[in-house]
ZATINU-987916 format. One record per residue (C-alpha): x, y, z; chain; residue number from 1. Coordinates in pm, 1 decimal, always signed. Layout:
N
{X = X; Y = Y; Z = Z; chain = A; n = NUM}
...
end
This chain:
303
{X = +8926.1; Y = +11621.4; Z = +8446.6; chain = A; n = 1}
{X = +8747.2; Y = +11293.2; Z = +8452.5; chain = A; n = 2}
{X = +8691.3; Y = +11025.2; Z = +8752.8; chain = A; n = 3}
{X = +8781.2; Y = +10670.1; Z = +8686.5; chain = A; n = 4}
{X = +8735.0; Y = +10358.7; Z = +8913.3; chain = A; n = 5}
{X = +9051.1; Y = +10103.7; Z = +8892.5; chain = A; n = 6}
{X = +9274.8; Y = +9909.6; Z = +9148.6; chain = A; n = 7}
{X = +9524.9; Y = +10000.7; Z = +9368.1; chain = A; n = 8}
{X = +9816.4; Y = +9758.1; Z = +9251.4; chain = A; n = 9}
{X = +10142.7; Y = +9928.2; Z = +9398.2; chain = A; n = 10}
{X = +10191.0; Y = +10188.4; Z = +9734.8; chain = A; n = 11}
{X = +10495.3; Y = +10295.1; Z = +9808.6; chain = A; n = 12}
{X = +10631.9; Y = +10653.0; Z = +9940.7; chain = A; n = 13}
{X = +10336.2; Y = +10780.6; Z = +9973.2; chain = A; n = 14}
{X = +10247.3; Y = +10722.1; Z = +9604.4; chain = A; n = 15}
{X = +9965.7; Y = +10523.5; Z = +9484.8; chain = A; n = 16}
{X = +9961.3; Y = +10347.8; Z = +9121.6; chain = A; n = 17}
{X = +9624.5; Y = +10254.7; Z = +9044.4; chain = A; n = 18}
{X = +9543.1; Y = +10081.9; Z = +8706.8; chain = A; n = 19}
{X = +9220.2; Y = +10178.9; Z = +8555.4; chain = A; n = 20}
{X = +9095.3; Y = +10189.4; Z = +8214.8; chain = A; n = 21}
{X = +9390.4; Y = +10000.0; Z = +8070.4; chain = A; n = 22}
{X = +9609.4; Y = +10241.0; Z = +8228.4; chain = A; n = 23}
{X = +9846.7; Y = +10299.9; Z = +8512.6; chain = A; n = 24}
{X = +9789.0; Y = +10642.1; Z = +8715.6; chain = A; n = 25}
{X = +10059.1; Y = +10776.9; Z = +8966.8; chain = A; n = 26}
{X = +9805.6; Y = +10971.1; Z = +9247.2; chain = A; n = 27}
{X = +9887.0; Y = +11119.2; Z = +9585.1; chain = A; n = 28}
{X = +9609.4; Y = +11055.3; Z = +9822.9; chain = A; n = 29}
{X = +9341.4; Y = +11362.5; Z = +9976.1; chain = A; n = 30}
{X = +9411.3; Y = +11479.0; Z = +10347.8; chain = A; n = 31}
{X = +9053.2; Y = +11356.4; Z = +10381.3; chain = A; n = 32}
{X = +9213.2; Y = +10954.5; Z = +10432.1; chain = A; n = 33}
{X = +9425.2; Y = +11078.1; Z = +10741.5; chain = A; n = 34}
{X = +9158.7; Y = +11205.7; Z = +10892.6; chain = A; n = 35}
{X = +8928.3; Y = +10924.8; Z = +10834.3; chain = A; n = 36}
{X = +9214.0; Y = +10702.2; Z = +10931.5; chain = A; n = 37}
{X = +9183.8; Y = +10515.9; Z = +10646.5; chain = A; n = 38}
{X = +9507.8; Y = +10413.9; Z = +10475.1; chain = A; n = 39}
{X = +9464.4; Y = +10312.8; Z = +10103.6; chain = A; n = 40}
{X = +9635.4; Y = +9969.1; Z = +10017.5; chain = A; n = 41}
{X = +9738.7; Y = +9741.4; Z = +9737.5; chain = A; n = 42}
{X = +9395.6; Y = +9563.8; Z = +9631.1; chain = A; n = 43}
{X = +9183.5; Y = +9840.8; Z = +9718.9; chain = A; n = 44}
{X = +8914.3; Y = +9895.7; Z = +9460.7; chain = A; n = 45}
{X = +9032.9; Y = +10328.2; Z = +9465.9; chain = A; n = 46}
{X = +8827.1; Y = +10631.4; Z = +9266.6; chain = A; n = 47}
{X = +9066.9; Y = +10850.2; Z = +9132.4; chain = A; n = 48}
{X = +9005.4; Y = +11194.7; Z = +8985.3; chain = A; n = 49}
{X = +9257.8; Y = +11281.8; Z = +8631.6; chain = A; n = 50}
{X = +9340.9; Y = +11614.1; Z = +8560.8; chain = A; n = 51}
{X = +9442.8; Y = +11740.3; Z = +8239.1; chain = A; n = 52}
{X = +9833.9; Y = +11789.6; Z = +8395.3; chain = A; n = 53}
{X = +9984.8; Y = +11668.1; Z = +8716.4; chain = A; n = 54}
{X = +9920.6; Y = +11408.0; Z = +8879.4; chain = A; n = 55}
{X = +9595.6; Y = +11229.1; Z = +8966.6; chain = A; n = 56}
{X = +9402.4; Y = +11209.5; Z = +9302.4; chain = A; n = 57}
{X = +9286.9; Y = +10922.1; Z = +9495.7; chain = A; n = 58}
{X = +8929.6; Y = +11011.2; Z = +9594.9; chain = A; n = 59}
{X = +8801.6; Y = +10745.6; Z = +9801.3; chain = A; n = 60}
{X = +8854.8; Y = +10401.2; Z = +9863.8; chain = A; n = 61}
{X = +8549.6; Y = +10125.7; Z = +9796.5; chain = A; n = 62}
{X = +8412.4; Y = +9906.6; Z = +10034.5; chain = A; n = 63}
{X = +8643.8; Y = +9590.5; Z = +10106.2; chain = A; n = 64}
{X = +8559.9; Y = +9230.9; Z = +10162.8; chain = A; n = 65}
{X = +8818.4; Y = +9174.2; Z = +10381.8; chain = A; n = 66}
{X = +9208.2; Y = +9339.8; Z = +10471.3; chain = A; n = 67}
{X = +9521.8; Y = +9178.6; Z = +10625.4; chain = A; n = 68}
{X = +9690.6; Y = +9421.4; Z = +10855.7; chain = A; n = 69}
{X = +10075.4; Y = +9266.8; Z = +10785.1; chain = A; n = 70}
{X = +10136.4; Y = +9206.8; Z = +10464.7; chain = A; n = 71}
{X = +9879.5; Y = +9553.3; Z = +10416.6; chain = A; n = 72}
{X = +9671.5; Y = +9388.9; Z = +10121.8; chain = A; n = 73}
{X = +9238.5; Y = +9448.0; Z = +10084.5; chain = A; n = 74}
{X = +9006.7; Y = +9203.5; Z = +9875.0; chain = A; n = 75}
{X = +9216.9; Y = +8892.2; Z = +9884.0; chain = A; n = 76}
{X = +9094.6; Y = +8558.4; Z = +9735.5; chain = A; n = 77}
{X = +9339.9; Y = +8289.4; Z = +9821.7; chain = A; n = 78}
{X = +9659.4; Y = +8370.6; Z = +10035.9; chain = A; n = 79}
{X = +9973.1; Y = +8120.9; Z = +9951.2; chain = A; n = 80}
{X = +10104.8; Y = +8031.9; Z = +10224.7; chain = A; n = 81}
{X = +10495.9; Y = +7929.3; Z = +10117.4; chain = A; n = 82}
{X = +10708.4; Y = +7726.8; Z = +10344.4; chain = A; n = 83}
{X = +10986.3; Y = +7485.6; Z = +10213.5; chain = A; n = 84}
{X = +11079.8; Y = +7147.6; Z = +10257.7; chain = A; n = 85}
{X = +11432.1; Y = +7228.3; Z = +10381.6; chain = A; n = 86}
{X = +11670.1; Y = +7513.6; Z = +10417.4; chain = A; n = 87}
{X = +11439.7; Y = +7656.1; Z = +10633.7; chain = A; n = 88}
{X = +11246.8; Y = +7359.4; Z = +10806.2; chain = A; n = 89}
{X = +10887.4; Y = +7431.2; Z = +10763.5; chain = A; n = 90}
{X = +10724.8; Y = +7568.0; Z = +11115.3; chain = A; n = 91}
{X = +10368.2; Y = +7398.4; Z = +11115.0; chain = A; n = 92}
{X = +10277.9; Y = +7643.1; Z = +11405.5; chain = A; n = 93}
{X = +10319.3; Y = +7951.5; Z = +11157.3; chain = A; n = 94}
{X = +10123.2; Y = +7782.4; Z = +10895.9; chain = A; n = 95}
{X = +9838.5; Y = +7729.0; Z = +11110.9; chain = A; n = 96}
{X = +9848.6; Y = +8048.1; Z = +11245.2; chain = A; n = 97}
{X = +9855.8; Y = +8203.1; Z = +10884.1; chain = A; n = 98}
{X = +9587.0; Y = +7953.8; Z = +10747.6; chain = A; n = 99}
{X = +9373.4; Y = +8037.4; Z = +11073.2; chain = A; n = 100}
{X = +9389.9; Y = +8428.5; Z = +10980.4; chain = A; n = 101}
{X = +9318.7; Y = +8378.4; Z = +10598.1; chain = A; n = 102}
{X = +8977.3; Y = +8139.4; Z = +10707.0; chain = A; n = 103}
{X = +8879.9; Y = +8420.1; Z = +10953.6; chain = A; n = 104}
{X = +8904.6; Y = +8703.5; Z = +10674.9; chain = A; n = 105}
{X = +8701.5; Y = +8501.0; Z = +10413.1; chain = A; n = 106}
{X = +9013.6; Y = +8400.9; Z = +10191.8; chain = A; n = 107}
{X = +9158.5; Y = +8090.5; Z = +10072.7; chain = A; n = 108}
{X = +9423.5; Y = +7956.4; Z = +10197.0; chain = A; n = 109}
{X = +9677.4; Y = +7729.7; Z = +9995.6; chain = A; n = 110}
{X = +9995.4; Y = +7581.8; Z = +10134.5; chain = A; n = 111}
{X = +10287.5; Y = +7554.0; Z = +9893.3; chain = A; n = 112}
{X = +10562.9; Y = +7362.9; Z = +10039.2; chain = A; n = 113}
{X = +10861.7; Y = +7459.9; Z = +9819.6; chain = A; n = 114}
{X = +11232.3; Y = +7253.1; Z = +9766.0; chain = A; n = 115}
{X = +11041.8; Y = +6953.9; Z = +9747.7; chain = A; n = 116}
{X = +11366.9; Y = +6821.8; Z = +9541.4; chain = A; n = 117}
{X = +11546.7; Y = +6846.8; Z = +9887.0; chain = A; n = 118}
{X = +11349.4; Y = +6655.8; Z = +10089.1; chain = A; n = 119}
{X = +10980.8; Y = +6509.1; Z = +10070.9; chain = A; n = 120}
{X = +10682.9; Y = +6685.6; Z = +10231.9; chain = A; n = 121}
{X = +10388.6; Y = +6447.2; Z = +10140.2; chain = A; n = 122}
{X = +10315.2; Y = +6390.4; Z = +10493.3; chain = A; n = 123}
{X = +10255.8; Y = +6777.2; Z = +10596.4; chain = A; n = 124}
{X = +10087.7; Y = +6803.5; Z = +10225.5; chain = A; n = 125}
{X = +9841.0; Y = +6485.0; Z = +10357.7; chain = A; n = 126}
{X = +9762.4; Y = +6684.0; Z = +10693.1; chain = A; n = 127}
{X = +9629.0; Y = +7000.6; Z = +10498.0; chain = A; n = 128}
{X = +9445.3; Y = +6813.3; Z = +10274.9; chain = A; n = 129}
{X = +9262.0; Y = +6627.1; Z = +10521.9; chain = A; n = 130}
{X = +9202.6; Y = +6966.1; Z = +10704.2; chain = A; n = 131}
{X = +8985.5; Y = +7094.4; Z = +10403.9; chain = A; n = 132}
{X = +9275.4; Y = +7309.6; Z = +10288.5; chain = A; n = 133}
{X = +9445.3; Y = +7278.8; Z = +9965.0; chain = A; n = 134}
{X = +9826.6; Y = +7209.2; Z = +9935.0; chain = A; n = 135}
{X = +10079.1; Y = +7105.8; Z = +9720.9; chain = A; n = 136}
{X = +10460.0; Y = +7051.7; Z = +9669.8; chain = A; n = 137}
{X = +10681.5; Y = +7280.4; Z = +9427.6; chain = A; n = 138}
{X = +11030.2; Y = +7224.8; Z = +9284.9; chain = A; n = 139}
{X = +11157.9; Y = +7489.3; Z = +9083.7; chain = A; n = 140}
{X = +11439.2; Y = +7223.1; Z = +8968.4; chain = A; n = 141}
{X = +11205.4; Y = +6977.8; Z = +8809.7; chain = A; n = 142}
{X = +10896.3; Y = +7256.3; Z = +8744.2; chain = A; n = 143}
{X = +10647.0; Y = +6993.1; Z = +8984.3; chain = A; n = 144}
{X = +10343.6; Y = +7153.3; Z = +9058.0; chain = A; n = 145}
{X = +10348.4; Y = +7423.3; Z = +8818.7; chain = A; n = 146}
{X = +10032.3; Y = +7378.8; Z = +8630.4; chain = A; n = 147}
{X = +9850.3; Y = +7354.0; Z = +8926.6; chain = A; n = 148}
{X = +9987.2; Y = +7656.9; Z = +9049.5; chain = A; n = 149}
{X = +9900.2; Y = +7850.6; Z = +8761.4; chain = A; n = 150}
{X = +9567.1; Y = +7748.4; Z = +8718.7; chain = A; n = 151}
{X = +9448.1; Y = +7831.0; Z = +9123.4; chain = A; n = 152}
{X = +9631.5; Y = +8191.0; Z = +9033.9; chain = A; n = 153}
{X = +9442.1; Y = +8244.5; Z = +8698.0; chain = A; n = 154}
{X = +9126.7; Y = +8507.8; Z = +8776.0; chain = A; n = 155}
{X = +9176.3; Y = +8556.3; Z = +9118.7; chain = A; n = 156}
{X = +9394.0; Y = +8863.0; Z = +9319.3; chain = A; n = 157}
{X = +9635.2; Y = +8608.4; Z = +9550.7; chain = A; n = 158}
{X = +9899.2; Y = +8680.0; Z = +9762.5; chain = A; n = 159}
{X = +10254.5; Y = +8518.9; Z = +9855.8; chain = A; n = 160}
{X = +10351.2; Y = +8497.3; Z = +10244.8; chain = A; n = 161}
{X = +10553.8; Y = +8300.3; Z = +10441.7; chain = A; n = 162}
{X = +10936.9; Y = +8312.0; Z = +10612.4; chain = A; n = 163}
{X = +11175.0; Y = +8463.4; Z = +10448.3; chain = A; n = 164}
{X = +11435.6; Y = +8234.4; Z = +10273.4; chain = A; n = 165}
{X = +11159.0; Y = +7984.8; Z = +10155.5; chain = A; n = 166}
{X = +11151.3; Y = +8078.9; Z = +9821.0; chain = A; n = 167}
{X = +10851.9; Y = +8272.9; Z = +9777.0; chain = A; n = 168}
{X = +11028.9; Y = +8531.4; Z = +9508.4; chain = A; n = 169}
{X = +11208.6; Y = +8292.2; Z = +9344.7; chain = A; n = 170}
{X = +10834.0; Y = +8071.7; Z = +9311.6; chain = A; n = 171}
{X = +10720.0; Y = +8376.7; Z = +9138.7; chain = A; n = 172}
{X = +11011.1; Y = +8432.7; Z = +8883.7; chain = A; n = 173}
{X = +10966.0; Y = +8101.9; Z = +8830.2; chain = A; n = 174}
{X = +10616.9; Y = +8096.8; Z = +8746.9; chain = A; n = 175}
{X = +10646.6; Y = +8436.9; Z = +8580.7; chain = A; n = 176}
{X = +11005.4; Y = +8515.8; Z = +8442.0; chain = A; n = 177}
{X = +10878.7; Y = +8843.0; Z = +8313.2; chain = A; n = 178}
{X = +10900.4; Y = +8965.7; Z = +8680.0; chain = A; n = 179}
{X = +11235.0; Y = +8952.5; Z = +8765.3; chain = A; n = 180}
{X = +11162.3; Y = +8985.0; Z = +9155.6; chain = A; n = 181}
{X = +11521.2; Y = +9041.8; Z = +9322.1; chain = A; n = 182}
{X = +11583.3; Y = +8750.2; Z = +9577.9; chain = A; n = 183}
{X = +11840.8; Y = +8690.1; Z = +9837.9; chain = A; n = 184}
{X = +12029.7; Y = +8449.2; Z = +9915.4; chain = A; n = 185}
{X = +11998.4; Y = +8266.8; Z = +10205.9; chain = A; n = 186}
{X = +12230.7; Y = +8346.3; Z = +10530.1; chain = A; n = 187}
{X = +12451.8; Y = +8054.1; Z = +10652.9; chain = A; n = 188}
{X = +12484.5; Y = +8215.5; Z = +10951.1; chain = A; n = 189}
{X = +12174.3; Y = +8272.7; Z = +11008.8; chain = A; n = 190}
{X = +12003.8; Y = +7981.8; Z = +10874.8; chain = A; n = 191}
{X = +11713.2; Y = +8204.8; Z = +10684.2; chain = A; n = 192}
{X = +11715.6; Y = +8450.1; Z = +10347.7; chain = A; n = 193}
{X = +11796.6; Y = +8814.3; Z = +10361.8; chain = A; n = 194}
{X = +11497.1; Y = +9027.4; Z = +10325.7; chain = A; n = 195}
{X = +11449.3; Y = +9125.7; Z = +9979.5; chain = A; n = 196}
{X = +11078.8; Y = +9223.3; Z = +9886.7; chain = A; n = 197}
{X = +11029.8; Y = +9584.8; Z = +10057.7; chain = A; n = 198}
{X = +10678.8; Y = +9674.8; Z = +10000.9; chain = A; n = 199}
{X = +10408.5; Y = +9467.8; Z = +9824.3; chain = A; n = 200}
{X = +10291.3; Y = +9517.5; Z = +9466.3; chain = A; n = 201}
{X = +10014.8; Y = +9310.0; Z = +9238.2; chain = A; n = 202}
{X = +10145.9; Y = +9211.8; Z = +8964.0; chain = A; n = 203}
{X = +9921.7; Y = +9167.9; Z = +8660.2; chain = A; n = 204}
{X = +9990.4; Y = +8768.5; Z = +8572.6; chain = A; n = 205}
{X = +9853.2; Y = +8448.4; Z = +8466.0; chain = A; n = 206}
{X = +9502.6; Y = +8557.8; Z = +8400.2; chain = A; n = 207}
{X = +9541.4; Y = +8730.1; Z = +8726.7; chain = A; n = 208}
{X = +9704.1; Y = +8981.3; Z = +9003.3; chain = A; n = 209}
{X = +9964.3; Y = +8813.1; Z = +9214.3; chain = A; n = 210}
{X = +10149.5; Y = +8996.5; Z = +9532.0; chain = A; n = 211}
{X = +10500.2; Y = +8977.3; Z = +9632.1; chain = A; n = 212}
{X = +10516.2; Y = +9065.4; Z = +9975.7; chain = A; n = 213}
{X = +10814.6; Y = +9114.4; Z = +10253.8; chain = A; n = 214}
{X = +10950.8; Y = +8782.3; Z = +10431.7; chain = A; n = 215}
{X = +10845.7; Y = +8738.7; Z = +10769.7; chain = A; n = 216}
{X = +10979.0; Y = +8483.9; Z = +11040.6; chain = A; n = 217}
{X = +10698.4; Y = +8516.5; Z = +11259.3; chain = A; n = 218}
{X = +10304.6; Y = +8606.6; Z = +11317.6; chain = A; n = 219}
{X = +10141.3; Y = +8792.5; Z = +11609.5; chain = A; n = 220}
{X = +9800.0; Y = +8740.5; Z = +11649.8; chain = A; n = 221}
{X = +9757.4; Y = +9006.9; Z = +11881.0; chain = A; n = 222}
{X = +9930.0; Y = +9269.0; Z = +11708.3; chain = A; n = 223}
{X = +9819.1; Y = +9197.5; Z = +11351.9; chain = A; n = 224}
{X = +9563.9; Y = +8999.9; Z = +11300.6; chain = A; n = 225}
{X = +9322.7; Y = +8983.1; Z = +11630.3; chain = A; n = 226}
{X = +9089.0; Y = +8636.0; Z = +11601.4; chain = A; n = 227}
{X = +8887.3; Y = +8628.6; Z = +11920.9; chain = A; n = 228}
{X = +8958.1; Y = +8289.2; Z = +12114.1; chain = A; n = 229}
{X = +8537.2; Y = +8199.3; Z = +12055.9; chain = A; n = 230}
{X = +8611.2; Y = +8232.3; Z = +11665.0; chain = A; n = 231}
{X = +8911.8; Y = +8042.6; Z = +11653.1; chain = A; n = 232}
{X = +8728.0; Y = +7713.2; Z = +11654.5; chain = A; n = 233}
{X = +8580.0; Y = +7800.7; Z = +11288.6; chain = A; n = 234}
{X = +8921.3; Y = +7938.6; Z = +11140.2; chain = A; n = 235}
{X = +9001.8; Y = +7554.4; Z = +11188.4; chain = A; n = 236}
{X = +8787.1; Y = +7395.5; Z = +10909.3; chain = A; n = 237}
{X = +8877.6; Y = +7001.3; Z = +11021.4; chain = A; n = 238}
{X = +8692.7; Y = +7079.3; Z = +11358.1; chain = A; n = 239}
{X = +8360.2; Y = +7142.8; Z = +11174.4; chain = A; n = 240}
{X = +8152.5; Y = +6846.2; Z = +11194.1; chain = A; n = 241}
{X = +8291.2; Y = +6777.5; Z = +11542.7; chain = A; n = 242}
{X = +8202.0; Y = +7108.1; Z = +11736.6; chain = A; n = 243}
{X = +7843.7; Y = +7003.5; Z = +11753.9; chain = A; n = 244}
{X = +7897.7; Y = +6684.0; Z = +11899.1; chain = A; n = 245}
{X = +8074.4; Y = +6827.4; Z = +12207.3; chain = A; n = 246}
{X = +7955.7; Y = +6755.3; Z = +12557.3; chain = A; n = 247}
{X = +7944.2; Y = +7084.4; Z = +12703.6; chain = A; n = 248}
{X = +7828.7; Y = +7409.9; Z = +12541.1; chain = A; n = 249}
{X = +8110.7; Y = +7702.7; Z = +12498.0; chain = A; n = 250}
{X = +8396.9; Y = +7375.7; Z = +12457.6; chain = A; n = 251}
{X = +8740.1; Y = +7549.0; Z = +12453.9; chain = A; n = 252}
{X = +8821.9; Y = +7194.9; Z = +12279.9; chain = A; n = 253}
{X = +9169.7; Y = +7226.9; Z = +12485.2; chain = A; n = 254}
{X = +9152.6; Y = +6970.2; Z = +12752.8; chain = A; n = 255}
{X = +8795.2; Y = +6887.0; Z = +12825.9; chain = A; n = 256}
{X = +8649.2; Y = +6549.3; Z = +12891.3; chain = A; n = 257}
{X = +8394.2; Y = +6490.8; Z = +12666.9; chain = A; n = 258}
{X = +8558.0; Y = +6680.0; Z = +12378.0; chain = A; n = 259}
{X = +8443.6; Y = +6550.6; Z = +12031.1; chain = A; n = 260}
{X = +8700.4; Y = +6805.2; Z = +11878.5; chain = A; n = 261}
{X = +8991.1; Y = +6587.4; Z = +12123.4; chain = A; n = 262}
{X = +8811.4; Y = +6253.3; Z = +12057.1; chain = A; n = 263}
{X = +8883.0; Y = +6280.2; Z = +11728.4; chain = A; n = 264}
{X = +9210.8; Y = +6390.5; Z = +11728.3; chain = A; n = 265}
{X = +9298.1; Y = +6093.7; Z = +11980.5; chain = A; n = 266}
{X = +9102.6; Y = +5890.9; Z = +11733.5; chain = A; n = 267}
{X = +9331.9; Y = +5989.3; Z = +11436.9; chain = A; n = 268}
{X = +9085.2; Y = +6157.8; Z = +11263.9; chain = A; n = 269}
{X = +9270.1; Y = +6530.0; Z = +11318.7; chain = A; n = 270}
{X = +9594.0; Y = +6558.0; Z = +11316.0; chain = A; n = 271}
{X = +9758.8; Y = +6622.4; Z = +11652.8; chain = A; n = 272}
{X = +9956.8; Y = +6883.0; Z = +11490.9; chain = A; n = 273}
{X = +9685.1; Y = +7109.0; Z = +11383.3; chain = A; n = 274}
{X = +9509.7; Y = +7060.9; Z = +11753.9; chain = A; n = 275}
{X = +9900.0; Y = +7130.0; Z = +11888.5; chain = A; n = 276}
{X = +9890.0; Y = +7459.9; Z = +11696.9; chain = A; n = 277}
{X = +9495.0; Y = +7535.4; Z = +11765.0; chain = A; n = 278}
{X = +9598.4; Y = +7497.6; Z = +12170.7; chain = A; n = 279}
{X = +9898.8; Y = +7722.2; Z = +12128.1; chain = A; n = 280}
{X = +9725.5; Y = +7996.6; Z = +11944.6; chain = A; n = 281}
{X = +9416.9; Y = +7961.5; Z = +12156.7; chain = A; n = 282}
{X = +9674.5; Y = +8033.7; Z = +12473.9; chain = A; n = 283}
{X = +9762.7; Y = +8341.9; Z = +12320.6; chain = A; n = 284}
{X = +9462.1; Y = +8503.7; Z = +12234.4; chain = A; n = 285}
{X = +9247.9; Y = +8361.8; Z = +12554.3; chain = A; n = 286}
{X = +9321.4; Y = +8624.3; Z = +12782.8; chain = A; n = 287}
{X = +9313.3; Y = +8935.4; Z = +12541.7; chain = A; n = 288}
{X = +9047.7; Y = +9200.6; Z = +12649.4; chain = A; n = 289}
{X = +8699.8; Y = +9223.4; Z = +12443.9; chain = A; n = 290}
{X = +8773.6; Y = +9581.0; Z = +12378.8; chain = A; n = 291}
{X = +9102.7; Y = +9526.3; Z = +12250.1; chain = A; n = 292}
{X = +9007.5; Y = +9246.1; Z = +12018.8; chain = A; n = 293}
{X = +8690.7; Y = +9484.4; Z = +11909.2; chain = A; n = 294}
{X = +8935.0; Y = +9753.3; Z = +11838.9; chain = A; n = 295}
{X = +9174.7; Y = +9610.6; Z = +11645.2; chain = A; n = 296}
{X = +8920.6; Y = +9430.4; Z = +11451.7; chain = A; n = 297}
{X = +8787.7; Y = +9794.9; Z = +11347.0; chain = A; n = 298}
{X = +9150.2; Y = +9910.3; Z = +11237.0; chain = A; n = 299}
{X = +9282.1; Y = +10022.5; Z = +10935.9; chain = A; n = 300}
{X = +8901.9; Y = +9903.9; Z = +10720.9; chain = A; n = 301}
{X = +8792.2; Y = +10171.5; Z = +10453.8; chain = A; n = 302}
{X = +8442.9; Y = +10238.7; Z = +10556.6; chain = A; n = 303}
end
């Protein structure tokens, strides 16, 4: 038997596949992680035991530098955020809300605004930008924006979120044809894609890991990802230099008079759609408990 240390790059029916030593193991998890109530996930740096037959056993799970609840991922470095430039409309609100969660956990985020052969998104790409947060159109028609795709991938572990229907699997066979990710076509009915992706998995790409995870049309704050209405000012990196400058100490930057963070929205120098999207989110998580907030911030982290 030997112990190896390696990465946890697929879970899925209660299997874990962690690559280690240039290899890919197939463990089952101790009745120790229940217990702990600790549940291993894709990214986790894992220490697996290998017998000499059967399968291998998924010790314990190293310390993480920061987890998303939904898509479950651990030790992210830049989350893509994909949204599309038509067929669906992009939803700023969910963007911010993403980006907001991604600057709270210590990761990048990076705004891909797919389709941009169906309609132009140079405006939206302008207003992350000037936020402090890097974004970019992508056509998989034309292949714009691929080199700079691949190179913010290569030596980092990333993950792919966003609606589903905007193209985030077909991005990825794009990028990577070697994948051959299924993808769905998009409903007529419904006006959004089929869900496709069913559990996420790293895949091993471009001088790094990459993640495919399942579509979503929506993000709850409060059930996911809890960011306590005092941090949310910081997960907004455009109100930085303002926050200071603020007449009145604890600033909700909402509706006050004498708000630098609203001064310099009014004054064009933040878009109104980020401070739109900062109000809305900072409605929804004003009026959630200190408890709750504590206790959801202390779920589902390997210790």
């Amino acid at each position: 038997m030997i112990k190896l240390t390696g990465l946890i790059v697929k879970a899925i029916s209660g299997f874990y596949y962690v690559e280690a030593a240039d290899a890919l193991y197939e463990c089952k998890a101790r009745g120790a992680f229940r217990k702990q109530k600790i549940s291993p996930s894709v990214g986790d740096r894992a220490e697996i035991t290998v017998p000499d037959d059967g399968y291998a056993s998924l010790e314990s799970i190293l310390p993480r530098k920061n987890y998303l609840v939904r898509p479950p991922l651990a030790n992210l470095d830049r989350l893509f955020i994909v949204a599309s430039a038509s067929e669906p409309s992009p939803s700023t609100l969910i963007i911010d809300k993403i980006s907001a969660v991604a600057v709270n956990k210590g990761i990048e985020p990076i705004v891909i605004f797919t389709k941009s052969d169906l309609a132009d998104c140079s405006d939206l790409v302008n207003t992350y930008q000037d936020a402090g947060i890097r974004s970019l159109q992508y056509s998989i028609k034309t292949g714009s924006g691929k080199n700079e795709l691949l190179s913010l991938i290569s030596g980092k572990l990333s993950a792919f979120t966003g609606n589903t229907g905007v193209g985030k699997s077909s991005l990825l066979n794009a990028l990577f044809p070697q994948l051959s990710i299924e993808t769905g076509e998009i409903s007529r009915k419904l006006g959004r894609g089929r869900h496709t992706t069913r559990h996420s998995e790293l895949y091993k790409v471009g001088g790094g890991y990459v993640a495919d995870t399942p579509g979503f049309s929506t993000v709850d704050i409060e059930r996911y990802e809890m960011i306590r209405k005092d941090e949310l000012q910081n997960c907004f990196p455009e109100f930085e230099e303002y926050i200071p400058q603020c007449r009145f100490t604890g600033c909700s930057h909402t509706c006050e008079k004498g708000c630098a963070v609203i001064g310099a929205m009014e004054d064009g120098k933040i878009h109104r759609s980020r401070h739109n999207s900062y109000k809305a989110i900072y409605n929804e998580v004003k009026d959630i408990p200190e408890w709750k907030s504590s206790a959801k911030r202390n779920t589902n982290h390997a210790q």
